[in-house]
N, C-alpha and C positions, 0 to 999 in steps of 0.2 A: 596648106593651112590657110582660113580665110585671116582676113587682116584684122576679125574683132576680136580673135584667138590670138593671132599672134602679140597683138597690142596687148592682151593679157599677161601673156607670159614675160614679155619685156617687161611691164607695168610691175609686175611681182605679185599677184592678186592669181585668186580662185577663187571658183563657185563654192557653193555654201546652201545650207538648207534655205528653203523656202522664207520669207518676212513671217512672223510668226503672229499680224494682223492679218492681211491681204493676202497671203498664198504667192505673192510672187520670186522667182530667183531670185538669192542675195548673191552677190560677189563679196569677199575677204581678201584684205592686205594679208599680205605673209606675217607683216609684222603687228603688234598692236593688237589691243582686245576687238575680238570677236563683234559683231554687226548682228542685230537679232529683228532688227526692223529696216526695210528700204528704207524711208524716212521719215524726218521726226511728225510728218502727218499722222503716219502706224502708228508711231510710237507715244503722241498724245492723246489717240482711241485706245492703246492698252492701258495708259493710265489713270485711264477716265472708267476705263472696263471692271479693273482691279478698284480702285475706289469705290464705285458701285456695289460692288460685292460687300463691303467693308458692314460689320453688326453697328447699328447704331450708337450710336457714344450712350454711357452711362449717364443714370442723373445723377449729377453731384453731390454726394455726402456733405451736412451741413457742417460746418469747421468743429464747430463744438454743440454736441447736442445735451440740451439743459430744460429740466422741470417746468420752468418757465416758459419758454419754446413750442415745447409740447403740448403745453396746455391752450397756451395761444393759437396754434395750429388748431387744436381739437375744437375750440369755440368757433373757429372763423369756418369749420368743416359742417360742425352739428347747427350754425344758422345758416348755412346751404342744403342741408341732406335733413336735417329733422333729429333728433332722439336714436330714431331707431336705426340712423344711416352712419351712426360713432358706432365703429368696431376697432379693434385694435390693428386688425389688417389693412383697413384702410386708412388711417390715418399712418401705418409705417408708410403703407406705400406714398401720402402725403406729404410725408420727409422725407421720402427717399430711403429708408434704413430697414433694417431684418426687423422684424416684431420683437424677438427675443432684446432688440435694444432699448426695447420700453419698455419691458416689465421692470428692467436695472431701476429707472425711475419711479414708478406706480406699480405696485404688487397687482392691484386689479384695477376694475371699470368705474367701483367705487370712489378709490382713489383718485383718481381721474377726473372724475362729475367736480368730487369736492373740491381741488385746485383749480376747475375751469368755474364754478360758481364764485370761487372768490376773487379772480380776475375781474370777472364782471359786474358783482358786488363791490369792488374797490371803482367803478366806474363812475358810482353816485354820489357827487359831492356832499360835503354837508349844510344843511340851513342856515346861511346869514342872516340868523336875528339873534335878539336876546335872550339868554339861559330861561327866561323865567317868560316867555311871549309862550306858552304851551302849543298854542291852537297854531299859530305858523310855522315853530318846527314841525306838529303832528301835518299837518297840512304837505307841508313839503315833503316830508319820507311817503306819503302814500302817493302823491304826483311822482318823485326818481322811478317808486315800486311796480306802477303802473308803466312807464317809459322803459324800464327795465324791459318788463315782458313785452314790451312791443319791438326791442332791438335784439332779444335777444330769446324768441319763444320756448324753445326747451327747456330754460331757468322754472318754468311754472311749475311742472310736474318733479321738478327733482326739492323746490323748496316747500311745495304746496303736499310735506309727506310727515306723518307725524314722529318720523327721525329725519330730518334735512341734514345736510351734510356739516360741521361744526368747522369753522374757522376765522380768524380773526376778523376777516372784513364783515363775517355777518356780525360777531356781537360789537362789533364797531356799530351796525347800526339800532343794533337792540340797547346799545348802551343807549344811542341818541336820543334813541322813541323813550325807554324806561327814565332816562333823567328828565325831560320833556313835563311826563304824566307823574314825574314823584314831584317837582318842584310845583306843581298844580295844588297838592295838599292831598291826594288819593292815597290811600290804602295798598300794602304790598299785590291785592288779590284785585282790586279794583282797576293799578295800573298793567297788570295780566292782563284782565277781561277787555279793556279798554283797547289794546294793541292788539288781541287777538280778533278783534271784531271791525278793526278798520284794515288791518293786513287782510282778513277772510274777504268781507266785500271788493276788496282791490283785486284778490286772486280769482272770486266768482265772477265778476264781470271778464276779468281779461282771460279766462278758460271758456268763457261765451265765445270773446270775439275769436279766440284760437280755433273754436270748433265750428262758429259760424261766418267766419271772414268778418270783417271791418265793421257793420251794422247786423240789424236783426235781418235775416232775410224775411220777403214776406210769405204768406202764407200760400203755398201752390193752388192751383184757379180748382182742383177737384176736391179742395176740401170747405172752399167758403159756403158750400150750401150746410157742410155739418157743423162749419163755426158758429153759424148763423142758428142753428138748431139749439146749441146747446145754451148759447150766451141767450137767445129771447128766453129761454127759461129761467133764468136766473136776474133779476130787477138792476142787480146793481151794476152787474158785467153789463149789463145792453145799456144802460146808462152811460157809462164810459166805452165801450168800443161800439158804438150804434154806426159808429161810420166806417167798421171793419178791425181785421185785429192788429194790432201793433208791428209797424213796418219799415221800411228804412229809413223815416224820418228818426228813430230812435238815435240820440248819438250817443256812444258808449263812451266815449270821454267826458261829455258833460254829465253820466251820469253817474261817473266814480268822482268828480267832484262834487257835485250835487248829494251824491249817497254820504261822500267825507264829509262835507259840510252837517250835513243833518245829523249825522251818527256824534259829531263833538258838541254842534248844541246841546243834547242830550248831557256832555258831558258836562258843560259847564252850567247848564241846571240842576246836576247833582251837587256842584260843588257850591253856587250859590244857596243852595239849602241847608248846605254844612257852616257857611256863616251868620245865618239868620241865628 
């Protein structure tokens, strides 16, 4: 017997299957659990082998999911993705949760719009002046109305709809505009028309810059020979664009104040002729 055998035998130890990293011989005490790696080098490449393996952790369910929550999620998703990028599959998969746990709050998409409108409607403070200053609160709700759409563009086409979504922070602000234009001295139909033509203008211009980016673009270089055709035919257009057609000098902010402005002179010429 050689003496690394016999040492064994004395020792109390036997072979054993193979390291179950590296393929080489184990040896085993008689006594005491079993040996499954030569040493702990194998043994911290299997554990690192097996973790590997491991499915990636879940994303964490939000502790409690609330109306609130959800809606706020769905805003900060549809001013990244656009209108048509809110689904409901995508925003579960935004919270992490099964779809079915969003209808429990919002029966539909409708539902939905309406709650994230009035989030964002509740963003616009109200005008610090006086009840009876008309023309600086109307001033001011068309300057929030405009800053609205520019922080938050899908608001346009969901309020700009001849049924907008109904909740308290909008006639929050329909109250402000209608008290505004009634303590002016206007007519129930007068302070309608008056709101409905300076909200329109705010919504026209800022559906411009939505569709056209930030200013007017200008007119691409293959069609200035036919702008040119049409406008010298006409005295007044070659009058005013003789020097080309209207281009990114245009700013669309100054021109929804300049548009407001001009649209309430109008009004307070109507009402100056109601006191003569």
């Amino acid at each position: 017997m050689r003496y690394s055998e016999h040492f064994v035998t004395l020792v109390g130890v036997s072979k054993s299957p193979a390291c179950a990293t590296c393929g080489q011989a184990l040896t085993q005490a008689s006594r005491g659990r079993s040996r499954r790696y030569c040493s702990r080098s194998c043994q911290a490449r299997a554990y690192r082998a097996r973790r590997d393996r491991r499915p990636p952790a879940a994303r964490p369910r939000p502790a409690r999911l609330t109306s609130v929550g959800i809606a706020r999620t769905a805003v900060e998703l549809t001013d990244r993705e656009g209108i048509d990028g809110l689904t409901v599959r995508r925003l579960a998969s935004e919270l992490g949760v099964a779809t079915a746990a969003l209808y429990r709050h919002f029966p539909d998409r409708e539902a939905l719009l309406t709650a994230m409108t009035e989030l964002v409607l509740a963003e616009s403070p109200p005008p610090q002046v006086t009840p009876t200053d008309w023309r600086a609160a109307l001033t001011h709700e068309a300057e929030q109305e405009w800053l609205l759409y520019q922080r938050h563009p899908w608001v346009l086409p969901v309020l700009a709809r001849t049924k907008p979504p109904i909740g308290p922070a909008l006639f929050d602000v329909l109250e402000r505009s209608f008290t505004a234009l009634d303590a002016s001295g206007l007519t129930r139909d007068e302070v309608i028309t008056v709101y409905l033509a300076y909200s329109g203008l705010v919504q026209g211009l800022a559906l411009l810059r939505s569709d056209r980016g930030e200013q007017f673009e200008t007119l691409p270089e293959s069609l200035h020979a036919e702008f040119a055709e049409l406008v010298d035919a006409r005295p007044t257009m070659r009058k005013l664009f003789a020097a080309g057609p209207p281009g990114p000098e245009l700013d669309l902010d100054e021109l929804v104040a300049t548009g407001v402005e001009l649209l309430l002179d109008g009004v307070a010429m109507r009402l100056s002729k109601k006191t003569e």
